[in-house]
C-alpha positions as CSV (number, residue, x, y, z in Angstrom):
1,X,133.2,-225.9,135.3
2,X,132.1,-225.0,131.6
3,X,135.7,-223.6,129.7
4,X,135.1,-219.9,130.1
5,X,137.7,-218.9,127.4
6,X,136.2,-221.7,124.5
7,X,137.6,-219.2,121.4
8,X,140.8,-219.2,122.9
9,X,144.1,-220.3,120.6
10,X,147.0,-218.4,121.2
11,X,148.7,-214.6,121.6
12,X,149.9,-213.0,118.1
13,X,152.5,-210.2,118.7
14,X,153.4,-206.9,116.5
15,X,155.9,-203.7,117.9
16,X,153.7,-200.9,119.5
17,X,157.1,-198.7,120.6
18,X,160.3,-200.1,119.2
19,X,163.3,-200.8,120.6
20,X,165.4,-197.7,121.3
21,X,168.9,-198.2,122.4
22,X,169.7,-197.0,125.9
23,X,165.8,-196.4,126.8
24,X,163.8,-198.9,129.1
25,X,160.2,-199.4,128.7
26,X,158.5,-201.9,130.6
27,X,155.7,-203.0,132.7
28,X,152.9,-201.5,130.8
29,X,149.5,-200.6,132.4
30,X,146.2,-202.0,131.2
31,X,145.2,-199.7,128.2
32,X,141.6,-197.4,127.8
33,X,139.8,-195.7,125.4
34,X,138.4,-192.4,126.4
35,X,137.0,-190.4,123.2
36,X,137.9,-192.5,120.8
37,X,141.7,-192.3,121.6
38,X,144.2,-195.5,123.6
39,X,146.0,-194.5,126.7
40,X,148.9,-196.4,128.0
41,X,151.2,-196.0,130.9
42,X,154.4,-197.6,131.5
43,X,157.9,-197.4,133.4
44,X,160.3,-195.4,131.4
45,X,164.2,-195.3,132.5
46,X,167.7,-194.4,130.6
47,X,169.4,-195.6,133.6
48,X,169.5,-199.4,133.3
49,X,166.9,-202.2,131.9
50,X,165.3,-203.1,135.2
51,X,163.1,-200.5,135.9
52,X,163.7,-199.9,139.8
53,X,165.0,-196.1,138.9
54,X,161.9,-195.6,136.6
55,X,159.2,-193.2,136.1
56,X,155.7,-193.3,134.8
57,X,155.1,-192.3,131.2
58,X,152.5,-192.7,129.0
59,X,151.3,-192.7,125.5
60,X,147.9,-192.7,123.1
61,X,146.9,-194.3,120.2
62,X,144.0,-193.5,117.8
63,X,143.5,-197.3,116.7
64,X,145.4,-198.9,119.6
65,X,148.1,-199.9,116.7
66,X,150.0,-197.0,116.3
67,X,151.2,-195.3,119.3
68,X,153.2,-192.1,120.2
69,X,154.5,-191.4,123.3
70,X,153.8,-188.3,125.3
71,X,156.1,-187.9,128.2
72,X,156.0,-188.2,131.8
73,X,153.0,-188.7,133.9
74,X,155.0,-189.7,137.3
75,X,157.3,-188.5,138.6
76,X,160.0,-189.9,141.1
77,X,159.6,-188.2,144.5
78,X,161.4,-185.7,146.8
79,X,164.7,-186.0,148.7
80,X,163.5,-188.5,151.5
81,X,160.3,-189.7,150.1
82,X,158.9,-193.3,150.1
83,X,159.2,-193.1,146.4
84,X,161.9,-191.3,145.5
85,X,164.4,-193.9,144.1
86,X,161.5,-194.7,141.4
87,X,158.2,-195.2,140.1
88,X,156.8,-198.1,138.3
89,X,154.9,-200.8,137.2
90,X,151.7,-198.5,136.9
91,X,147.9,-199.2,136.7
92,X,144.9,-197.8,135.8
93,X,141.6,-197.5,137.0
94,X,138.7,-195.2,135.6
95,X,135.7,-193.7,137.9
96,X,132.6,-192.5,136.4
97,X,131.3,-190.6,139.4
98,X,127.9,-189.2,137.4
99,X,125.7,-187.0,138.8
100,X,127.3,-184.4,136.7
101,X,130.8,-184.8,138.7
102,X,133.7,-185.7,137.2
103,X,135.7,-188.8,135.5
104,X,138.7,-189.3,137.6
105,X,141.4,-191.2,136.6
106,X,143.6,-193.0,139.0
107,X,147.7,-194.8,138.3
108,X,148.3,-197.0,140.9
109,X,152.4,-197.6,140.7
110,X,154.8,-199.0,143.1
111,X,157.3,-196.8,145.0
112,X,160.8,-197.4,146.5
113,X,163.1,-195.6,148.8
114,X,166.9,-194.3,148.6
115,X,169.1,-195.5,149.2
116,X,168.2,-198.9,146.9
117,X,169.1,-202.5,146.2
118,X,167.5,-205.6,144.5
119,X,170.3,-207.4,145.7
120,X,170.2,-209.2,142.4
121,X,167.2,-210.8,142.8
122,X,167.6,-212.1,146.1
123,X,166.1,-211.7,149.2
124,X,168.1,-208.5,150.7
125,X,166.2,-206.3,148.4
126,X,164.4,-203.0,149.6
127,X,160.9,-203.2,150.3
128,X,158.3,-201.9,147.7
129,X,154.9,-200.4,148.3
130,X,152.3,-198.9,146.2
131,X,150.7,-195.7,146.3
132,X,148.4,-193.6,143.4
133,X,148.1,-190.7,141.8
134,X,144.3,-188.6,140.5
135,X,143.5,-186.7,137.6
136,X,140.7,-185.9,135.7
137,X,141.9,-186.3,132.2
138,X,144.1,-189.3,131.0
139,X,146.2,-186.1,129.8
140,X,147.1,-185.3,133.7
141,X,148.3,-183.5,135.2
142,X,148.7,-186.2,137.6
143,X,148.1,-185.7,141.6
144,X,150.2,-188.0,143.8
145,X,147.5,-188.9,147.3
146,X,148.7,-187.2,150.3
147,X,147.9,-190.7,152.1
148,X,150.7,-192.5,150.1
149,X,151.2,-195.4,150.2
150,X,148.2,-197.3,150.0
151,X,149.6,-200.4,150.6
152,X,152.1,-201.7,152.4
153,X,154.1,-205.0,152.9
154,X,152.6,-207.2,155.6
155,X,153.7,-208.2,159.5
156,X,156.3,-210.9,159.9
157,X,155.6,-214.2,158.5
158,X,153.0,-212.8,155.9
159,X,152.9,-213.8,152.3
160,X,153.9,-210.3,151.5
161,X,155.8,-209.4,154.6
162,X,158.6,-207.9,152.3
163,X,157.3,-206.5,148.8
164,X,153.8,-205.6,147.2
165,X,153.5,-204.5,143.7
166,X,151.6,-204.6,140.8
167,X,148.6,-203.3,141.4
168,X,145.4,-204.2,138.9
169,X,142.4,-203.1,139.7
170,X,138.4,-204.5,139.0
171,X,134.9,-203.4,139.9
172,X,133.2,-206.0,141.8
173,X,130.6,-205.9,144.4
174,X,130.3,-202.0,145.0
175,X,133.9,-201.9,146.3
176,X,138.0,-201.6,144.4
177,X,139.8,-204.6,144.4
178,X,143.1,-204.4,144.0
179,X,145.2,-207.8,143.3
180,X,148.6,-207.1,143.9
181,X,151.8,-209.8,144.0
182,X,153.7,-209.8,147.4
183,X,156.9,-211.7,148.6
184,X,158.1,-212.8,152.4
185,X,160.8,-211.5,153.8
186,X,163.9,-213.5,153.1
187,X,162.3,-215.3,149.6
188,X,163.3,-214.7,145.9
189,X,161.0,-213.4,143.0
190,X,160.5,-217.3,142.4
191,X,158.6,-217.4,145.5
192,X,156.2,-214.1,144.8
193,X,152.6,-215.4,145.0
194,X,149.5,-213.3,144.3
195,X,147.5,-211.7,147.3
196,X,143.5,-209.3,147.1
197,X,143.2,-206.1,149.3
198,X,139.6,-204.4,148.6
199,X,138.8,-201.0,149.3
200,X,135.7,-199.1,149.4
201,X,137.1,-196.0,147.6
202,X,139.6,-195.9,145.1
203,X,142.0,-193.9,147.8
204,X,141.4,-197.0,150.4
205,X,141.7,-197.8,152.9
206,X,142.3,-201.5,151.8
207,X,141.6,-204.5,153.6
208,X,144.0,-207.1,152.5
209,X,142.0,-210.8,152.2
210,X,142.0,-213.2,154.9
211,X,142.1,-216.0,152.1
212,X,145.7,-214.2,150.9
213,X,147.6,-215.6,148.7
214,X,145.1,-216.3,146.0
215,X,147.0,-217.6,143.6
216,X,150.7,-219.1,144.8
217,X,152.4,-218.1,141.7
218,X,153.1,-215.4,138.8
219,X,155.2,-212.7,139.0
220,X,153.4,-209.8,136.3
221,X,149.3,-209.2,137.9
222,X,146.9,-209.4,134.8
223,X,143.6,-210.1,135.9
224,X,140.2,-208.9,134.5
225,X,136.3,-209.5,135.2
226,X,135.1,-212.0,132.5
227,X,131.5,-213.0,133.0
228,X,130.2,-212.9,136.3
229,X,133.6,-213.9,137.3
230,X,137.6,-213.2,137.5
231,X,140.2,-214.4,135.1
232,X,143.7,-214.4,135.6
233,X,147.0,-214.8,133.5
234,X,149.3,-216.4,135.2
235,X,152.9,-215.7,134.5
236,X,155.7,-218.6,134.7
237,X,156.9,-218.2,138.0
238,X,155.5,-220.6,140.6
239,X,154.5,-224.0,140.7
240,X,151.4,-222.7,138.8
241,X,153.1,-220.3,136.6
242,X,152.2,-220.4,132.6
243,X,148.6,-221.0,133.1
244,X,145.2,-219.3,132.3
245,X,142.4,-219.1,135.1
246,X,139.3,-218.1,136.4
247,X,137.2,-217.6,139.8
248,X,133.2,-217.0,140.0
249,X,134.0,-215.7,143.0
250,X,136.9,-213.5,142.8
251,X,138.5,-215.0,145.4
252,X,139.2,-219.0,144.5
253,X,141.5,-219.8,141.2
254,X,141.1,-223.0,139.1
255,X,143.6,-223.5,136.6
256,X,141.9,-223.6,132.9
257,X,144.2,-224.2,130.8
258,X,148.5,-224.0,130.2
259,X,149.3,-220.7,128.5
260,X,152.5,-218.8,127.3
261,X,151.3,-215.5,128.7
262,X,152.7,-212.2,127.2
263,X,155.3,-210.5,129.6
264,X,154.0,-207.9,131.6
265,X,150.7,-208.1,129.6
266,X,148.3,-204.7,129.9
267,X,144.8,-205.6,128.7
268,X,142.3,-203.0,126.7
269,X,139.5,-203.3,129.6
270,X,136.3,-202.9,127.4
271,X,134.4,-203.1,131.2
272,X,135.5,-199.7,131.7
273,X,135.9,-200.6,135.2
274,X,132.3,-200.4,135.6
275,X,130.6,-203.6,137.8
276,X,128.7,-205.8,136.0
277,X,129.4,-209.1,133.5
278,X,132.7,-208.6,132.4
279,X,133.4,-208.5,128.0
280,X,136.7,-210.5,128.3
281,X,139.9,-209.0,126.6
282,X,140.9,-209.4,123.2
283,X,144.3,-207.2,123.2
284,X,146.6,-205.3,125.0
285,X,150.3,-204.2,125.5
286,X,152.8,-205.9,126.5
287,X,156.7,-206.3,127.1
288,X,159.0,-207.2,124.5
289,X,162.7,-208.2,125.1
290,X,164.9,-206.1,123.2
291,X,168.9,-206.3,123.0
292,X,169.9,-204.7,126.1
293,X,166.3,-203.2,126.8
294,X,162.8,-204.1,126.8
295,X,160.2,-202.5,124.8
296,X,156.7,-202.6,124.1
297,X,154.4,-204.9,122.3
298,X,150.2,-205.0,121.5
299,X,149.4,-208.6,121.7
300,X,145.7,-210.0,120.4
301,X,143.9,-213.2,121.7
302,X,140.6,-214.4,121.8
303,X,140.0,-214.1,125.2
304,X,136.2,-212.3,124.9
305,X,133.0,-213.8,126.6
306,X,131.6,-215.8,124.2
């Protein structure tokens, strides 16, 4: 296989929201441009750096280097929801319906219960799920689907039997596929691998992959359509963590190269979630580690189509 990323030499870093003491942002979305203005969602929390008792916020940039936050876009949910404890890790994903109908505009997050625990990493933690919400403006407001979740963890003895998260969404062969990470029941984050469920609307139902897990590493889900193809940033967890790949098919991984991959990284998707050969990415946002919190960076690369 030809090296799809041949300009590629590294990540440069620069602060898109500073640190702020007692606030958590983390786990930022992939960003778009709609009318000349960046959009960016994240988890937001003053309750601890983790994240797990977050909500959604987001914020917009007119040159994707300065950015201001706007507020909420998430909220937790009610007494005795699936999501009430908190609402994170969000993704994006833009529909063009045409035919004079509307742009909608759909955060895919994960959800957790109350009462919660992460049991410190280990494997007694509460189970996750992810569910979406719909608007038609990046603005909001921000709809959660009465069908919530969308995806849940799998049977007994699945990859993913006890957590799915981070959702990230692509285009690809007239249906949504959404590559997720999951975790067994009984593992530890070091064990999270990355799975594919594919739905033929945006609101599912997905169909998780019979070839799950794709990729048997990562933690953070980046993946994008470059070329005709999928690339994937791997993060350092797993046997095949720190490491930059691609798949003509979607489905099948080969390492490329070794990478140091941004935390949490949130590409600018120039595809615009429409099907078709993908542009690459070139820069995003990203997670920064801050004294007691983390906060956000952009990062740039050269990871374009040549």
């Amino acid at each position: 296989m030809d090296n799809p990323f041949p300009g590629f030499t590294g990540f440069v870093y620069r602060t898109a929201i500073p640190y702020e003491c007692g606030v958590t942002r983390r786990d930022p979305s992939p960003v778009v441009e709609v009318a000349g203005t960046y959009y960016v969602w994240y988890s937001r929390s003053t309750e601890d750096s983790s994240g797990y008792a977050a909500s959604v916020w987001w914020a917009s940039s007119p040159d994707g280097l300065a950015w201001t936050e706007r507020g909420e876009a998430v909220p937790k949910g009610s007494t005795g929801s699936w999501d009430e404890h908190g609402v994170f890790t969000p993704s994006v994903l833009v529909v063009e319906a045409g035919a004079g109908a509307p742009t909608t505009f759909h955060l895919y997050y994960t959800g957790v219960p109350d009462p919660f625990t992460n049991d410190d990493g280990g494997p007694g933690g509460t189970p996750t799920a992810i569910g979406v919400a719909v608007a038609e403006s990046p603005l909001g407001p921000w709809r959660k689907f009465a069908g919530n979740p969308v995806l849940k963890p799998g049977p007994q003895g699945a990859f993913d039997s006890h957590r799915v998260d981070d959702a990230c969404l692509i285009v690809r062969e007239g249906a949504y596929w959404l590559y997720y990470k999951g975790r067994g029941l009984g593992l530890t984050p070091a064990q999270t691998k990355m799975g594919l469920a594919v739905g033929s609307t945006p609101l599912g139902p997905f169909e998780k992959s019979s070839l799950n897990p794709l990729i048997d590493s990562g933690h953070e889900v980046c993946v994008w359509p470059h070329g005709d193809g999928v690339a994937a940033l791997v993060a350092p967890t797993g046997p095949q963590g720190n490491t930059l790949q691609y798949s003509e098919d979607g489905l099948h991984f080969d390492i490329v190269a070794p990478v140091r991959a941004p935390k949490v990284p949130g590409p600018f998707r120039a595809d615009g979630f429409t099907e078709g050969t993908g542009p690459g990415i070139t820069w995003g946002i990203c997670q920064g580690a801050g004294r007691d919190r983390p906060y956000l960076l952009r990062f740039d690369c050269h990871l374009a189509r040549q």
